[in-house]
FIKOLZA-1660 file (N, C-alpha, C; in steps of 0.1 Angstrom, whole numbers, plus 5000, padded with zeros to 4 digits):
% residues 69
   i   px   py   pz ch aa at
   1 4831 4958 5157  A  X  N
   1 4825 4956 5143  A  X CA
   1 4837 4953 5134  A  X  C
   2 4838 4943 5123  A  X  N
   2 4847 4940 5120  A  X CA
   2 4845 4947 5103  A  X  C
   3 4856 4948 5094  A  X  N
   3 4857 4957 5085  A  X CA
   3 4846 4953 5074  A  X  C
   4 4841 4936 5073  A  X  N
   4 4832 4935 5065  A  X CA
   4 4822 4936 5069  A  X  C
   5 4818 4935 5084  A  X  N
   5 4807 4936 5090  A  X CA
   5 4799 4951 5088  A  X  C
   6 4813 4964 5087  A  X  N
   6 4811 4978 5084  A  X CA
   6 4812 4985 5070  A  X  C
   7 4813 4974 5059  A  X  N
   7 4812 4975 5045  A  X CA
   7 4797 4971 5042  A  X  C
   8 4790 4962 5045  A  X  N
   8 4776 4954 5044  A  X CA
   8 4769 4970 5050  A  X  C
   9 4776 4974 5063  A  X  N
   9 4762 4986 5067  A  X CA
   9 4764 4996 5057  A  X  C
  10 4780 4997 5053  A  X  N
  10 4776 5016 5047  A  X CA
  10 4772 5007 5031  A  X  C
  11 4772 4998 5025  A  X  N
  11 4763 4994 5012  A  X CA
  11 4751 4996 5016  A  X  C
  12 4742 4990 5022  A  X  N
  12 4734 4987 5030  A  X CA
  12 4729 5001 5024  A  X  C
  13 4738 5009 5036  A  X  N
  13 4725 5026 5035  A  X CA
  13 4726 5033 5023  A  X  C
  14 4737 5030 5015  A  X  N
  14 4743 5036 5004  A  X CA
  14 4730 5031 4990  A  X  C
  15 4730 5018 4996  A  X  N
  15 4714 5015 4987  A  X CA
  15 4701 5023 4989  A  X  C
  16 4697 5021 5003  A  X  N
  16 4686 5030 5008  A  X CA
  16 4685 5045 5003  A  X  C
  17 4700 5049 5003  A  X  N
  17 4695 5065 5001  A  X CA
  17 4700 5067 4984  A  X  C
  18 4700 5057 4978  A  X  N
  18 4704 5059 4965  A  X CA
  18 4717 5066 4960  A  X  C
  19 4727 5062 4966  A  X  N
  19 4739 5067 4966  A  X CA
  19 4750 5051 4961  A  X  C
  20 4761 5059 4953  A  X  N
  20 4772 5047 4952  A  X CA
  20 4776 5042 4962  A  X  C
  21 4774 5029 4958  A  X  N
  21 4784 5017 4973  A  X CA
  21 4796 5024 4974  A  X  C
  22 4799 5019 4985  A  X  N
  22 4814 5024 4987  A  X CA
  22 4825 5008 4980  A  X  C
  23 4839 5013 4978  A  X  N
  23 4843 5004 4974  A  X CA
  23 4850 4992 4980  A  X  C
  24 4854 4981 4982  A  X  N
  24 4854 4972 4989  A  X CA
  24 4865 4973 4996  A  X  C
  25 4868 4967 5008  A  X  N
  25 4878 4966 5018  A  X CA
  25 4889 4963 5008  A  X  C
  26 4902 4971 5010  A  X  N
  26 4915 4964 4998  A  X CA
  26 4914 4967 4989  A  X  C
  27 4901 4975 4979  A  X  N
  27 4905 4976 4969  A  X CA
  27 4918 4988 4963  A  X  C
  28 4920 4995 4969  A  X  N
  28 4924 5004 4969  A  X CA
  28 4943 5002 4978  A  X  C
  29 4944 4987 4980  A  X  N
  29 4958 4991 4988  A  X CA
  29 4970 4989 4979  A  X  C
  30 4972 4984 4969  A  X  N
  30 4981 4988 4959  A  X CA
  30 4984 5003 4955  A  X  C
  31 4975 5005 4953  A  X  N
  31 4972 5028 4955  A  X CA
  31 4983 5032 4958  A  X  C
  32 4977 5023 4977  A  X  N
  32 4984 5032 4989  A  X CA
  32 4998 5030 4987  A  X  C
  33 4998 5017 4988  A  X  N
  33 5017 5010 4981  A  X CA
  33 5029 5020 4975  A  X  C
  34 5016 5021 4960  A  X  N
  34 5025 5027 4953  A  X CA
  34 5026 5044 4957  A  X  C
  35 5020 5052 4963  A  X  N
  35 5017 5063 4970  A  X CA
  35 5028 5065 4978  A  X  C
  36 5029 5054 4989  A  X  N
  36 5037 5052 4999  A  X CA
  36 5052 5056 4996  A  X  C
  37 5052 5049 4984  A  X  N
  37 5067 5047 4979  A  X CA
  37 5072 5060 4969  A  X  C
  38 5064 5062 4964  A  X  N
  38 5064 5074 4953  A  X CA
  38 5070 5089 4964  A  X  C
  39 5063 5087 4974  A  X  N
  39 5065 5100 4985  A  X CA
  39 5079 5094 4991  A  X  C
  40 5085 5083 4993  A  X  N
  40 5092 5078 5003  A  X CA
  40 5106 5082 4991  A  X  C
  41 5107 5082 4980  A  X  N
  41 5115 5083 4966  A  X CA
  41 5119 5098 4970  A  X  C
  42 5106 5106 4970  A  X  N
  42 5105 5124 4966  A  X CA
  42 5114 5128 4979  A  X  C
  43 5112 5124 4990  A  X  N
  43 5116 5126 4996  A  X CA
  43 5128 5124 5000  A  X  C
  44 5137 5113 4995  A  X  N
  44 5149 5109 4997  A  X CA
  44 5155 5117 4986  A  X  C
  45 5153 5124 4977  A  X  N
  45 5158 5134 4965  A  X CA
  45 5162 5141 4969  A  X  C
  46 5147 5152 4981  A  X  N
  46 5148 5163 4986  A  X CA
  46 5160 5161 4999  A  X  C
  47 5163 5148 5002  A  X  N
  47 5175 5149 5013  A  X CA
  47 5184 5146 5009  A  X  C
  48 5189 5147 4991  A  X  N
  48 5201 5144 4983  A  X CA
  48 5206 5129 4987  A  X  C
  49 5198 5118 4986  A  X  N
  49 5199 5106 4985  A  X CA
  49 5191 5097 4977  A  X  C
  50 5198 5086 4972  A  X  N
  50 5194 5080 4958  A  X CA
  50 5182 5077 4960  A  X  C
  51 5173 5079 4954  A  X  N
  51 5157 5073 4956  A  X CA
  51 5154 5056 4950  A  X  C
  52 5164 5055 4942  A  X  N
  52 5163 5042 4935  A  X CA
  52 5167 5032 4939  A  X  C
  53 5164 5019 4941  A  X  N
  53 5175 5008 4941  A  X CA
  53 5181 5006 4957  A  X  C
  54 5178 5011 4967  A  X  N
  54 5181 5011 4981  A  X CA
  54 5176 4996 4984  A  X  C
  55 5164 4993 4980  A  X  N
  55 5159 4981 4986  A  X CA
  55 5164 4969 4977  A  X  C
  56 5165 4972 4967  A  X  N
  56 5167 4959 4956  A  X CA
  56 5183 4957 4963  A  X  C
  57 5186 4967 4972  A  X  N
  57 5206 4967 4972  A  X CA
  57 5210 4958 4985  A  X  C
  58 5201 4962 4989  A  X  N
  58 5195 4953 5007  A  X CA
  58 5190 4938 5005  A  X  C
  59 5180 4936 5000  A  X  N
  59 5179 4924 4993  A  X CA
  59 5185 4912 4992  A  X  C
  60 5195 4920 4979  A  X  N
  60 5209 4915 4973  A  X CA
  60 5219 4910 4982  A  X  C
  61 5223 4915 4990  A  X  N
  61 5234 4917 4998  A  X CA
  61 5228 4909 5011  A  X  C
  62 5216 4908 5012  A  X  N
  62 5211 4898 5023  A  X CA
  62 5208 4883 5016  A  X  C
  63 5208 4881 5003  A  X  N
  63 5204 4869 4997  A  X CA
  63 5220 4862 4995  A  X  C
  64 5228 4875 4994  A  X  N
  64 5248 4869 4994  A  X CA
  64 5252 4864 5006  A  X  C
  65 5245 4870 5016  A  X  N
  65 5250 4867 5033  A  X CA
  65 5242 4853 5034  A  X  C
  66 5233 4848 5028  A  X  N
  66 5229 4835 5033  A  X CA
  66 5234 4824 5030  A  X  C
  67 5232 4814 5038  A  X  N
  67 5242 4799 5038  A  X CA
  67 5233 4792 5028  A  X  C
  68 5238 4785 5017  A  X  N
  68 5233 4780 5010  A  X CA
  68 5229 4765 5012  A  X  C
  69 5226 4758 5013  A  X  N
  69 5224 4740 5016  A  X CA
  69 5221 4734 5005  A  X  C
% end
């Protein structure tokens, strides 16, 4: 069953028994995103390493290493 095929059923019953739809596939993945990362930060604190700027530094440093044409 595929994820919209199993969103149509739980609306479906969610109508029948007079209960809120549930919310749509995705709505919710920026949340997770920023969740993800917020924990991924705390965490790097708690192991006395910069939580900020690690990825923007990677990025950087891979956009300098490329050949330009």
């Amino acid at each position: 069953m595929s994820v919209t095929q199993q969103y149509l059923l739980d609306t479906y019953r969610a109508q029948r028994l007079g209960e809120a739809a549930p919310p749509q596939p995705g709505a919710h993945d920026w949340q997770v995103v920023r969740e993800w990362r917020d924990r991924r930060e705390f965490r790097a604190v708690l192991a006395g390493r910069p939580a900020h700027g690690r990825t923007r530094q990677a990025l950087g440093r891979w956009l300098r290493l490329r050949p330009r044409f």
